[in-house]
C-alpha positions as CSV (number, residue, x, y, z in Angstrom):
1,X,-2.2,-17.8,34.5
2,X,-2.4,-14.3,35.4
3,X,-2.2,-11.6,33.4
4,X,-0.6,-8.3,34.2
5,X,1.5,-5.4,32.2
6,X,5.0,-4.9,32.7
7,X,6.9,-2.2,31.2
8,X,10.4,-2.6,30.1
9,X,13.1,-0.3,28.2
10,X,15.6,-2.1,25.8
11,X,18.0,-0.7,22.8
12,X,17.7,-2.4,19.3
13,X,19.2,-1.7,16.2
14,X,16.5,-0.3,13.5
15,X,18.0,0.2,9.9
16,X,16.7,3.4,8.7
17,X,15.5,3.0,4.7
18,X,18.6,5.2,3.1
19,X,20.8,2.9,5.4
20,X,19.2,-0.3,3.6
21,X,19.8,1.2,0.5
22,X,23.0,2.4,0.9
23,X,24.0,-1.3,2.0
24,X,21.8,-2.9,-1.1
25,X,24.6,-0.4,-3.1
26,X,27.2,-1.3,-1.9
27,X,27.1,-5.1,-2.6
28,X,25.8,-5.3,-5.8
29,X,28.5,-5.4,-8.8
30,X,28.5,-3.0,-11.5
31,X,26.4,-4.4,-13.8
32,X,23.7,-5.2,-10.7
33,X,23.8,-1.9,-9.9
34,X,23.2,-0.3,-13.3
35,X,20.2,-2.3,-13.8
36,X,19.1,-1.3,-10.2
37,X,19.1,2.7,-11.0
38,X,17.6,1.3,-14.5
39,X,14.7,0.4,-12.1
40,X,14.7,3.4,-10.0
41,X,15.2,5.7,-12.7
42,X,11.8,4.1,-14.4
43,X,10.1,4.4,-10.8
44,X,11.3,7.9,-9.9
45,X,10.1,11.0,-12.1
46,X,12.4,13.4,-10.4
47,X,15.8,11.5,-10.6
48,X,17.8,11.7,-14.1
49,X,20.6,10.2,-15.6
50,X,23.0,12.4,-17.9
51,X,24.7,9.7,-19.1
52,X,22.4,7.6,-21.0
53,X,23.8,4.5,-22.5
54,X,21.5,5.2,-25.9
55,X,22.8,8.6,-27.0
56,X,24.5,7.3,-30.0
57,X,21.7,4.6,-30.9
58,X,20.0,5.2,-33.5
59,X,15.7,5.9,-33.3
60,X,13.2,4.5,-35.5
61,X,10.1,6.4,-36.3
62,X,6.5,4.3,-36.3
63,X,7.2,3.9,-40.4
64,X,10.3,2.1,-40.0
65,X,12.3,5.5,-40.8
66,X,15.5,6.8,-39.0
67,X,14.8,9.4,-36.9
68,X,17.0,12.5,-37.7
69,X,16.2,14.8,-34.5
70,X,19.2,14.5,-32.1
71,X,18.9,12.4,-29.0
72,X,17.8,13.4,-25.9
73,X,21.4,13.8,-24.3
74,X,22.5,16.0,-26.9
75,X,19.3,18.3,-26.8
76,X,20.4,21.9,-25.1
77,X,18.8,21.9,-21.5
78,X,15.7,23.2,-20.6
79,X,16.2,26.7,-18.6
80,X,13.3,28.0,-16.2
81,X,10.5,30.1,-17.7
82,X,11.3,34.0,-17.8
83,X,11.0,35.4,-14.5
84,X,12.0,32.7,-12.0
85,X,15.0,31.8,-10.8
86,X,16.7,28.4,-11.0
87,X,16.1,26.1,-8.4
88,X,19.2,26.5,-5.9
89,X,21.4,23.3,-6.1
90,X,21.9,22.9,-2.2
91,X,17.6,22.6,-1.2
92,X,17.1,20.6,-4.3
93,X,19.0,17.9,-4.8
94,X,21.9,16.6,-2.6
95,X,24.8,14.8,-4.2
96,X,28.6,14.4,-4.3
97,X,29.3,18.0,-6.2
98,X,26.7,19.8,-3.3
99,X,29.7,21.2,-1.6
100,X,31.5,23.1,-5.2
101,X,30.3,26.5,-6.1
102,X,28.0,25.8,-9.1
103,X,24.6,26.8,-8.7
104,X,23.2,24.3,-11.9
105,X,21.6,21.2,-11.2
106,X,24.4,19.5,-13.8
107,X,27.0,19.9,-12.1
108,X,25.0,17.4,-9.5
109,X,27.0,14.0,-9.3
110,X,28.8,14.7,-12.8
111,X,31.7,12.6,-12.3
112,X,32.6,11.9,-16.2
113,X,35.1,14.7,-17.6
114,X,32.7,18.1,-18.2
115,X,34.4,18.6,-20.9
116,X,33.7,15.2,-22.8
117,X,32.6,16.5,-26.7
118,X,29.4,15.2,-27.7
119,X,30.2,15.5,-31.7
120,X,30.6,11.8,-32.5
121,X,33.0,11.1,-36.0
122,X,31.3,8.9,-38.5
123,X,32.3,5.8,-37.0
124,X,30.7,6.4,-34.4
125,X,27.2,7.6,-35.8
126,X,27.3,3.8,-38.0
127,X,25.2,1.6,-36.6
128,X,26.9,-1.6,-34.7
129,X,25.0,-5.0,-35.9
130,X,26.2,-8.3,-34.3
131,X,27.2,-10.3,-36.8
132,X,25.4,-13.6,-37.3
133,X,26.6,-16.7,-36.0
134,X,26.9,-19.9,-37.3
135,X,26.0,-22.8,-35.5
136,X,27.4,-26.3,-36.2
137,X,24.0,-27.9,-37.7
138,X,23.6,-24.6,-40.3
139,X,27.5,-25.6,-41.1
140,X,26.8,-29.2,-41.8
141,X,23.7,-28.3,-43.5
142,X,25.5,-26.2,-46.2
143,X,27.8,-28.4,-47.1
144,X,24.7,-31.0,-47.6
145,X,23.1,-29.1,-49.9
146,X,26.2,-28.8,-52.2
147,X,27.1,-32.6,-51.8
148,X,24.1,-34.7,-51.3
149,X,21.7,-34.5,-54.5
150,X,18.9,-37.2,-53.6
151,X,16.1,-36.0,-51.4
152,X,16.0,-39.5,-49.6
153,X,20.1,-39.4,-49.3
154,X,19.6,-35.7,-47.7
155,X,16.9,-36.5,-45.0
156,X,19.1,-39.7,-43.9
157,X,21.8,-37.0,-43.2
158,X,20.0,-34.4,-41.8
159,X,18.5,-36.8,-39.3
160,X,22.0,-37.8,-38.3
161,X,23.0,-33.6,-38.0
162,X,19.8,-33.5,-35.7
163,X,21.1,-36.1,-33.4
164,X,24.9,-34.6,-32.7
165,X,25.5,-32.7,-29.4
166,X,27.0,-29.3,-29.1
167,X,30.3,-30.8,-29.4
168,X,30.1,-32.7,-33.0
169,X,29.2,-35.9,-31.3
170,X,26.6,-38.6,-32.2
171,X,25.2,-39.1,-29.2
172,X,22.7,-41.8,-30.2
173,X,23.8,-45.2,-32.0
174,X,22.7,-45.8,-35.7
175,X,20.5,-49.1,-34.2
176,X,18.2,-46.4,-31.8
177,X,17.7,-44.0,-34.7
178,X,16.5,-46.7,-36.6
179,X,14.5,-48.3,-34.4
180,X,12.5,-44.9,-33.7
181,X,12.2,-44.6,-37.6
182,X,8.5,-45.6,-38.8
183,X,8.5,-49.3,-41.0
184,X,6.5,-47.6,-43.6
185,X,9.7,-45.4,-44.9
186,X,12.1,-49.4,-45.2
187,X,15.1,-47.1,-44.3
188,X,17.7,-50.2,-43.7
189,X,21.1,-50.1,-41.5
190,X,23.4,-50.0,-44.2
191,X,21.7,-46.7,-45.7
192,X,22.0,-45.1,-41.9
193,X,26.0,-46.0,-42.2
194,X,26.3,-44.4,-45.7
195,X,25.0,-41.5,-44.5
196,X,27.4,-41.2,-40.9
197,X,29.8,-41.8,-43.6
198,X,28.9,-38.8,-45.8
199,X,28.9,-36.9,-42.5
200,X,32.0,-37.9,-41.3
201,X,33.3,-36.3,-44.5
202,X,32.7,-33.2,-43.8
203,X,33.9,-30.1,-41.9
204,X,34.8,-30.0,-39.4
205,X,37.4,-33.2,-39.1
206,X,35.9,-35.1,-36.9
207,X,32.3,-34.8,-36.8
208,X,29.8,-37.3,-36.4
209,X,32.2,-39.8,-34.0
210,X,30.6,-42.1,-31.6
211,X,33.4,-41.7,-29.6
212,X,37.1,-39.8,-28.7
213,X,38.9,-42.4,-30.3
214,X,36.7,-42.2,-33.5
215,X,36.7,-38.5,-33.5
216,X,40.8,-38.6,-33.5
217,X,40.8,-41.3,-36.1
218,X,38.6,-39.4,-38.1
219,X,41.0,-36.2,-38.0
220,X,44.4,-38.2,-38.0
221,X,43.5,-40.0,-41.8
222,X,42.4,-36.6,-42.8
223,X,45.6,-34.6,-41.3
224,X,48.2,-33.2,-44.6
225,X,51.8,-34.0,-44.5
226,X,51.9,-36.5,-41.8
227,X,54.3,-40.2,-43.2
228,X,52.3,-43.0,-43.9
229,X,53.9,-45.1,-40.8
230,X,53.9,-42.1,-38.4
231,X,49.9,-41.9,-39.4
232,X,49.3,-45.9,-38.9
233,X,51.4,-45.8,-35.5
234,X,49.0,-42.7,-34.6
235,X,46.0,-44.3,-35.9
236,X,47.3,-47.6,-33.7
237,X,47.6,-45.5,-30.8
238,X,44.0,-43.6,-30.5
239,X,42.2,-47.1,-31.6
240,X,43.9,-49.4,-29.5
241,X,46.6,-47.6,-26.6
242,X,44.5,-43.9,-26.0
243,X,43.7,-45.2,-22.3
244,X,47.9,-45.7,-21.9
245,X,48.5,-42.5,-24.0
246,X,46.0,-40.1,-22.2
247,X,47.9,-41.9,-18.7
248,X,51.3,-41.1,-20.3
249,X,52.4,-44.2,-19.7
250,X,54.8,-44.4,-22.6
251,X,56.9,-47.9,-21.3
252,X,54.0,-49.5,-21.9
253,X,53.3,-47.8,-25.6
254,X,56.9,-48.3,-26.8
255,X,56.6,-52.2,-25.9
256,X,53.1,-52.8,-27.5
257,X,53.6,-50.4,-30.6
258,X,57.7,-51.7,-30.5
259,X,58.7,-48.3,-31.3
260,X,61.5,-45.8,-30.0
261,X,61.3,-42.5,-28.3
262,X,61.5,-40.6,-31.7
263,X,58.8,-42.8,-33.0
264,X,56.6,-42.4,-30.4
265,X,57.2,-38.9,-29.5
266,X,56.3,-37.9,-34.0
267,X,53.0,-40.3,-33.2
268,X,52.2,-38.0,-30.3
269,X,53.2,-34.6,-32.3
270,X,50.5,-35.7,-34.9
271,X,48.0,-36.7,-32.3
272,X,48.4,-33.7,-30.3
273,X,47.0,-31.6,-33.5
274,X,43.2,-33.0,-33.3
275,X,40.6,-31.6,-31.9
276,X,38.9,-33.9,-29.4
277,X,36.0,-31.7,-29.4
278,X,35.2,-30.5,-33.1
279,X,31.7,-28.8,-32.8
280,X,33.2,-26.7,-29.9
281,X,34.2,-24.1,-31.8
282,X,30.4,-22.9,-33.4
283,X,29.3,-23.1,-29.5
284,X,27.3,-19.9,-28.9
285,X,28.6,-19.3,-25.7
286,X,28.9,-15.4,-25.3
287,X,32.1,-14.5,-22.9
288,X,31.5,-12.5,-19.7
289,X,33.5,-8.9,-19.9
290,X,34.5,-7.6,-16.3
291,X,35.0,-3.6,-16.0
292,X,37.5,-2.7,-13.7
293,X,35.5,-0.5,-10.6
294,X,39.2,1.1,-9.7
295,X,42.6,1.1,-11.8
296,X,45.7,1.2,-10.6
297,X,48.5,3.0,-12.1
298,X,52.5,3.5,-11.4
299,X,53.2,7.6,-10.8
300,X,56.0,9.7,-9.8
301,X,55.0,9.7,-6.2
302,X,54.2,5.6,-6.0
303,X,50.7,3.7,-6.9
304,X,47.8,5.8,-7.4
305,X,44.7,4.7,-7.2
306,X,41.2,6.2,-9.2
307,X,38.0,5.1,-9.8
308,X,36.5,4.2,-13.4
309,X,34.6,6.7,-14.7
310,X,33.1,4.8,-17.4
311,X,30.8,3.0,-14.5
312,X,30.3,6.1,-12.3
313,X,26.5,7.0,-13.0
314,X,25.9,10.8,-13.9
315,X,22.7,11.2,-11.8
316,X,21.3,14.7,-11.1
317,X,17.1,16.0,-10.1
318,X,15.3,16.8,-12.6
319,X,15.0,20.8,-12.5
320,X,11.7,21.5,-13.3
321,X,10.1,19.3,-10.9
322,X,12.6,20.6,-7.9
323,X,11.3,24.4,-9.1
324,X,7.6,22.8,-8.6
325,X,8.1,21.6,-5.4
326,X,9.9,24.4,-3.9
327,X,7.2,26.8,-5.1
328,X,4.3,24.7,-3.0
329,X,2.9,23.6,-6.4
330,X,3.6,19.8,-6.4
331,X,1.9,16.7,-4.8
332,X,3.1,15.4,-1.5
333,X,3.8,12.1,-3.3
334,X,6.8,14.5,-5.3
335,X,7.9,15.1,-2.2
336,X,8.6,11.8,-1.2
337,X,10.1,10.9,-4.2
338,X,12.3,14.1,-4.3
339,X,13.6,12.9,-0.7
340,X,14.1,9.2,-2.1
341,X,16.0,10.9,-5.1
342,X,18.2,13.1,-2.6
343,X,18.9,9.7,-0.7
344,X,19.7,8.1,-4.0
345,X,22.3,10.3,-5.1
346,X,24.1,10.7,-1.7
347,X,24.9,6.8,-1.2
348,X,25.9,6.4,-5.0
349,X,28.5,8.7,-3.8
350,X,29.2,7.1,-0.9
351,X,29.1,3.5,-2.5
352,X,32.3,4.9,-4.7
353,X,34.5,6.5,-1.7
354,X,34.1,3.1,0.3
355,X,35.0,1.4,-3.0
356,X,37.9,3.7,-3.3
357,X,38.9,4.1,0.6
358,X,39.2,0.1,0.3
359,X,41.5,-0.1,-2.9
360,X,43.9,2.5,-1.8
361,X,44.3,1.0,1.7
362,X,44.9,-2.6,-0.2
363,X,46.9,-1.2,-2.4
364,X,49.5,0.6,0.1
365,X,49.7,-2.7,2.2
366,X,50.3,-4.9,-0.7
367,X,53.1,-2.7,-2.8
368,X,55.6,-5.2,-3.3
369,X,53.0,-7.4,-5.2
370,X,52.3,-4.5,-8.0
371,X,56.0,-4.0,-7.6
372,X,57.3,-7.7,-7.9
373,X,54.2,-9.8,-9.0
374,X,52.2,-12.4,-6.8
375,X,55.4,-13.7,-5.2
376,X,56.0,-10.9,-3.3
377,X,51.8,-11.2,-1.8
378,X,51.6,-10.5,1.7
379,X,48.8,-12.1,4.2
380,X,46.2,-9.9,4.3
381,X,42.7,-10.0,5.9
382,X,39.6,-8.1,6.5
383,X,39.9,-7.1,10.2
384,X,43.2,-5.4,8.9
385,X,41.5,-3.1,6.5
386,X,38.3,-2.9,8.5
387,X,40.4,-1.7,11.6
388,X,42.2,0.9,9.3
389,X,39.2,2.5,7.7
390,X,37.1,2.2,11.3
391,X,34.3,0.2,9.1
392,X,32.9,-3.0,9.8
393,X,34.3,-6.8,8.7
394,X,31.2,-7.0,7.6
395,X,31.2,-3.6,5.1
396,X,34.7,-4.4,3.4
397,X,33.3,-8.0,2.6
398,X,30.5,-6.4,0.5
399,X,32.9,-3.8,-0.8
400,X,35.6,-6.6,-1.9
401,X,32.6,-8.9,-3.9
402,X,32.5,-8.6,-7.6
403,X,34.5,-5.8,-7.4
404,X,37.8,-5.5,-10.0
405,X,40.7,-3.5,-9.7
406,X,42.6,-3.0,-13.3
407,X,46.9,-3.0,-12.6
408,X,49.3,-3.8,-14.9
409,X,49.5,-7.6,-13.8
410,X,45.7,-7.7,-14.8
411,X,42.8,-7.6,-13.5
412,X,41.9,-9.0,-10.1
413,X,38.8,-9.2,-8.0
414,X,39.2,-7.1,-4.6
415,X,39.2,-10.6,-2.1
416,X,42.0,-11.6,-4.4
417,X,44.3,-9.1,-2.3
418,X,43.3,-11.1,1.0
419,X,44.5,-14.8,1.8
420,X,46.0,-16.4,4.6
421,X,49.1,-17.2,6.1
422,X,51.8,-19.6,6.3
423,X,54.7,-19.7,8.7
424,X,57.9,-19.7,7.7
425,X,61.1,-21.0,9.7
426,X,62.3,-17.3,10.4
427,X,59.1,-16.6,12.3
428,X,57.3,-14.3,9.7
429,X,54.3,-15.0,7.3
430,X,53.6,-16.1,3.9
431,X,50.7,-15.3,2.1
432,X,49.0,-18.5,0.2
433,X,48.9,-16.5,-3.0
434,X,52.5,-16.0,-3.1
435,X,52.9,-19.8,-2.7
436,X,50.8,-20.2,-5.2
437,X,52.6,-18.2,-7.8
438,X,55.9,-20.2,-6.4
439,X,54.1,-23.7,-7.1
440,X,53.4,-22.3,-10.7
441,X,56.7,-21.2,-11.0
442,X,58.5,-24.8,-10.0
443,X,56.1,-26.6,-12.2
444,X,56.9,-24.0,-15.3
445,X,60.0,-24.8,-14.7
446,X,60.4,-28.3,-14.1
447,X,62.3,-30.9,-16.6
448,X,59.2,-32.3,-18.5
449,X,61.2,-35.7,-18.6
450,X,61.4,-35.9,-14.8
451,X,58.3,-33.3,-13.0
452,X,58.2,-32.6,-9.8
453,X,56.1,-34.5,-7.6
454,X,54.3,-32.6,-4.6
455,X,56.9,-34.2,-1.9
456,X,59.7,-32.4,-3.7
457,X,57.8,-29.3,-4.0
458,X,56.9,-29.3,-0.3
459,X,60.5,-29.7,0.1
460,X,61.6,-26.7,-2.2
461,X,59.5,-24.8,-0.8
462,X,61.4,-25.6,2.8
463,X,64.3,-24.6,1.3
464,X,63.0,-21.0,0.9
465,X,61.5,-21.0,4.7
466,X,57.8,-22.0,4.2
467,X,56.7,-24.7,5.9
468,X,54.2,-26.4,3.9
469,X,52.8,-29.8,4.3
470,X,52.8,-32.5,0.7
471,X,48.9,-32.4,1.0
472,X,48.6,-28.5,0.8
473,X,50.7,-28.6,-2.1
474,X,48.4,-30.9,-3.2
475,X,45.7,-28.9,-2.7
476,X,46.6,-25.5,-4.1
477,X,48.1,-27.3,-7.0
478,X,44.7,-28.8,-7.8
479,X,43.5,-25.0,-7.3
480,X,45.5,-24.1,-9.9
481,X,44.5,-27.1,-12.1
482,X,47.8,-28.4,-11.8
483,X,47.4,-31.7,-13.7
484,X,49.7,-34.2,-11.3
485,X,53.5,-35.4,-12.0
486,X,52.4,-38.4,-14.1
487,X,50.5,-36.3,-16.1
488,X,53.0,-34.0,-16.9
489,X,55.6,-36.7,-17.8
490,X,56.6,-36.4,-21.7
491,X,59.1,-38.0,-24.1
């Protein structure tokens, strides 16, 4: 094959590396993003943060002593040795307050209140421990130590409390612990049952079952107040019937128990108050907390829309190293990094005014929901906004992940504003939230003696103009987990 050179010209698309950065920005969530400028701020030299998240922590020296010097955010600011001027704001650093008349470096992407006091009460200056938690085995171990007195008696037990799951359950059978237990020790069956026994007498009700119906028997005998034949027709019922019961299939309950609705319906009061799950409640699960990027609030003039300060980063250059640079006495290296700082603070600001730009362009196009609730949604998608703002599909998809908006409804992720459409019989649009929000409504609603099944839903819903097939009912109705019409029959 021969070989020859052939020059051609062609256009591509080259992402500079503030234009990565400011698209890395702009997708991550808050808390992604604060422990990305965590990163950069470590890496950087010349970049500061004003607002450090330790201010009101308290320091410990190398002895184990409190320190009493004040922290660094609340130590007066450095001003340039006698002689030299400050570094001017507009060649040093380039952020969002570049184009206001201040000529300090703090005034450099402050975007908390300037005039937020720094004198914290005493409250505030205590120090905030987590308080500790108690997990189900240190629980069942404390009553133990005040119940069981023999040592043999007490390591029976405490082998049972090692083999419950997280949810007071004994996941293994009596005959596999004591198969694993060495012949030496002549533990026998019955003293393995004593012990579950013991066990199953403490706190919580419930504890040590083998099984749901156990576990319900366990609380039921245990429950105050409850008459001695609504407690045996209970106990009848999770033992014998809890397949028919959890079905709601009360015909067949009233003919094997031979009971009446009042009967049955006290039997189900008492077993409605246990706790299929006891050890739930010392889980250790910690609870996710979502801060609102935008809120939402009703004015004079309509909704107005502002972003959270509490999450806006206070990011400024550091002063002395700008005054370095300027006067030809740094490294280039500090010049690079100055630059990277410069680029750092210019798409932070422009990561918040897309943010913002967004939520007030979803919020004027979907009024009547803040004004009227989800009924009143409107079908909404991303071309829509992208078309307005003259940014890509692409861009508001990044913008609308993990991102919250705070309203008076609640709080809602930004994609929770866009949804599709359904037709209705006048020729207009429904949005799929707002039939949402009507399914929950006819289901609130319904008799609980005779639900609605997802036929006569689709068929309500026709009343009112959407045209909505059984099986989408179906479908958002499992969305909403929606249990189905014969699980929301009752007496």
């Amino acid at each position: 094959m021969k070989q020859s050179l052939q020059l051609r010209t062609s256009q591509h698309l080259a992402l500079t590396p503030q234009l990565q950065q400011s698209i890395r920005l702009l997708q991550l969530s808050t808390l992604e993003l604060h422990q990305e400028l965590e990163q950069l701020l470590t890496d950087n030299p010349l970049l500061e943060r004003l607002d450090d998240p330790l201010d009101h922590s308290l320091r410990l020296l190398a002895d184990g002593a409190i320190s009493q010097q004040a922290p660094a955010g609340d130590a007066p600011a450095e001003g340039p040795p006698q002689g030299e001027a400050p570094a001017a704001d507009a060649e040093t650093y380039d952020g969002p307050a570049a184009d206001t008349e201040s000529t300090t470096p703090d005034a450099d992407m402050d975007w908390g209140d300037a005039g937020r006091s720094k004198n914290s009460d005493d409250e505030d200056a205590r120090p905030q421990l987590e308080a500790h938690h108690c997990t189900l085995r240190e629980h069942l171990m404390e009553q133990m130590r005040v119940t069981v007195l023999e040592t043999r008696d007490r390591a029976l037990v405490e082998l049972i409390i090692d083999a419950l799951d997280e949810n007071g359950y004994l996941e293994e059978s009596l005959e596999e612990i004591h198969a694993r237990l060495p012949e030496e020790l002549e533990v026998e069956i019955e003293e393995l049952q004593t012990a579950l026994s013991l066990l199953q007498s403490f706190d919580p009700m419930g504890v040590g079952a083998r099984h749901a119906a156990e576990c319900l028997a366990l609380q039921i005998k245990r429950l105050p107040g409850v008459p001695m034949v609504t407690r045996r027709m209970a106990l009848r019922i999770v033992e014998n019937h809890l397949t028919w019961f959890a079905q709601r299939d009360f015909n067949k309950l009233k003919k094997a128990l031979l009971c009446d609705d009042e009967d049955l319906r006290e039997a189900q009061a008492v077993i409605r108050q246990c706790n299929p799950h006891p050890g739930a409640a010392f889980a250790s699960d910690v609870s996710d907390y979502v801060v609102p990027d935008v809120i939402v609030k009703k004015s004079r003039n309509g909704w107005q829309v502002s972003l959270n300060n509490d999450v806006m980063p206070r990011l400024r250059v550091n002063a002395m190293y700008a005054n370095l640079l300027k006067q030809g006495k740094g490294e280039s290296a500090m010049g690079a990094q100055l630059q990277e700082a410069k680029w750092l603070i210019k798409n932070m600001r422009q990561r918040f005014d897309t943010i913002l730009r967004v939520a007030q362009a979803i919020v004027e196009r979907q009024k009547n929901f803040f004004s009227h609730g989800a009924v009143a949604m409107r079908p909404l998608v991303l071309r829509e906004i992208a078309d307005t703002l003259g940014l890509h599909e692409s861009t508001i998809s990044r913008v609308t992940t993990q991102k919250y908006m705070l309203t008076p409804h609640g709080m809602f992720e930004l994609k929770y504003f866009f949804g599709s459409h359904v037709a209705t019989e006048a020729g207009g649009e429904a949005s799929s939230t707002a039939i949402r929000a009507l399914i929950v409504q006819l289901t609130g609603a319904e008799d609980p003696k005779n639900p609605l099944s997802d036929s006569k839903i689709a068929d309500m819903l026709g009343e009112q103009g959407m045209v909505i097939a059984r099986r989408t009912v179906a479908k958002y109705r499992e969305a909403l987990k929606i249990p189905p019409v014969s699980l929301r029959k009752s007496l």
